[in-house]
matplotlib code that plots the C-alpha trace (Angstrom):
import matplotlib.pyplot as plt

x = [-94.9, -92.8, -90.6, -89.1, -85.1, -83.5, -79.8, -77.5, -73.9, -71.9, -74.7, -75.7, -73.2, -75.6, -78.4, -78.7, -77.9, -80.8, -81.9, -81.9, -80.1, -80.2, -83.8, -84.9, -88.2, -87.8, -90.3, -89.9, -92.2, -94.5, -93.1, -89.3, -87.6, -85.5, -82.1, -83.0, -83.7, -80.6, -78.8, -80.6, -79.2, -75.7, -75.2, -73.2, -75.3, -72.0, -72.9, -76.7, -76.3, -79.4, -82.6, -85.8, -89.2, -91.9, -89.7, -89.6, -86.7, -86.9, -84.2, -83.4, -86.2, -89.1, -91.6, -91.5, -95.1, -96.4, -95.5, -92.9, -90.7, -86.7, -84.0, -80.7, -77.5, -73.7, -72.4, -70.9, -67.9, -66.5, -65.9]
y = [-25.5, -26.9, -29.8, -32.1, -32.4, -35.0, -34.7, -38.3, -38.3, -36.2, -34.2, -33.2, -30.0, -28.3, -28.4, -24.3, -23.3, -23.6, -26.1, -29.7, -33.2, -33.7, -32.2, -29.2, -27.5, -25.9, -23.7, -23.9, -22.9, -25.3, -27.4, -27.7, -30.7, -32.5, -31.7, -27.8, -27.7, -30.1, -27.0, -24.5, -26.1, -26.1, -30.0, -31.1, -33.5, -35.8, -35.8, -37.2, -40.9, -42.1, -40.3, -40.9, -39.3, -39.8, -43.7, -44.7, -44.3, -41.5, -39.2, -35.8, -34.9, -35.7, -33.0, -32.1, -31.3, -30.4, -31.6, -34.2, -35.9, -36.4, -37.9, -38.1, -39.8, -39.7, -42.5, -44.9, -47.4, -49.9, -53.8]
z = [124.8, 127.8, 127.0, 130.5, 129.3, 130.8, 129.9, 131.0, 132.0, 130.4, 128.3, 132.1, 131.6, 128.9, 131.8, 132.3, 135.9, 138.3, 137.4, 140.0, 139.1, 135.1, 134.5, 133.2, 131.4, 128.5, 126.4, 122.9, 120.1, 118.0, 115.7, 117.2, 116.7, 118.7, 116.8, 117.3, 120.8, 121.4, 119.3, 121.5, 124.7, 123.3, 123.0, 120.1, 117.4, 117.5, 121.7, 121.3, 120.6, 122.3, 122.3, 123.8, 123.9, 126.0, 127.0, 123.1, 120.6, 118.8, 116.8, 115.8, 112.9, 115.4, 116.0, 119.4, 121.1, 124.5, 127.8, 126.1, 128.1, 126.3, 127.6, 125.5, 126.4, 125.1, 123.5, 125.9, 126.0, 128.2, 128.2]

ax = plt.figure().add_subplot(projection="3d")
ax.plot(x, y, z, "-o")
ax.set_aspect("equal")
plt.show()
């Protein structure tokens, strides 16, 4: 299955060499969930505070399936 990674900010770092901007496409087997391919990538769990499949919020036990779209951001701070 190909997943579309979007990695924000400071998560872009994990994004394997190669690849352009903050995307990249990712096979992973059936019934990966977001947490493992996060792991696979090398992004720390503490690292993921917003995640979002396909433009909904979603977390790390989902399922993932074909042609997904995620897009996970740091936490963030400022005032």
């Amino acid at each position: 299955m190909k997943i579309e990674v979007n990695l924000y900010a400071t998560l872009s770092r994990y994004i394997p060499d190669g690849s352009k901007g903050t995307t990249h496409t990712v096979d992973v087997k059936e019934g990966t969930t977001v947490s493992e391919l996060l792991k696979q990538l090398g992004v720390p769990a503490e690292s993921a505070k917003l995640i979002f499949l396909d433009g909904m919020h979603s977390n790390g036990d989902t399922v993932l399936k074909d042609g997904n779209r995620l897009g996970v951001f740091p936490p963030v701070g400022g005032g």
